[in-house]
N, C-alpha and C positions, 0 to 999 in steps of 0.2 A: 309257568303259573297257570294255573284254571282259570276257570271264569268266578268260582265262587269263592276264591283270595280276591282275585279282581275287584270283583263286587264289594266285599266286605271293607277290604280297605278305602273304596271311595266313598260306602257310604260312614266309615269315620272320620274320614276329612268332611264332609258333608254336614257333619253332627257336629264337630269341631267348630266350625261358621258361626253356629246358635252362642258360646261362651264368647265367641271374638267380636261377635257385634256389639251383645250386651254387655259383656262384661267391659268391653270396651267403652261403651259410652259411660260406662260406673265409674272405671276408671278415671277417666277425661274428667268427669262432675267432680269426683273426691278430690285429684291432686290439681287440676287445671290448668295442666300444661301435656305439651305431646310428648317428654322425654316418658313421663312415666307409663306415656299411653303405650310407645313403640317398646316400651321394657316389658311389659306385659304382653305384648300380644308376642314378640319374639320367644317369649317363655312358653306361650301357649302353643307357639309352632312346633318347639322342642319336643315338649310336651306328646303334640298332636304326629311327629317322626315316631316318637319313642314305639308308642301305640302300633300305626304302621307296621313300625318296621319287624314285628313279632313275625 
């Protein structure tokens, strides 16, 4: 790989961080338990692979 795959995909994961924090405590406030929290951000990781892995 080069450096600017390299680059690109860190800074998606990087970018990925902004929906898992927020979205994350949106989460947490709506259902108010951690099952729904860890389900969500598990999705988000999927999610944030999928991207990646292009």
């Amino acid at each position: 790989m080069n450096m600017s795959v390299i680059s690109r995909k860190l800074g998606t994961m990087v970018l990925m961080g902004v929906p898992a924090i927020v979205g994350g405590g949106l989460v947490y406030y709506a259902f108010g338990n951690y099952t729904a929290l860890i389900v969500y951000e598990v999705l988000l990781g999927f999610t944030a692979l999928g991207f990646i892995s292009k």
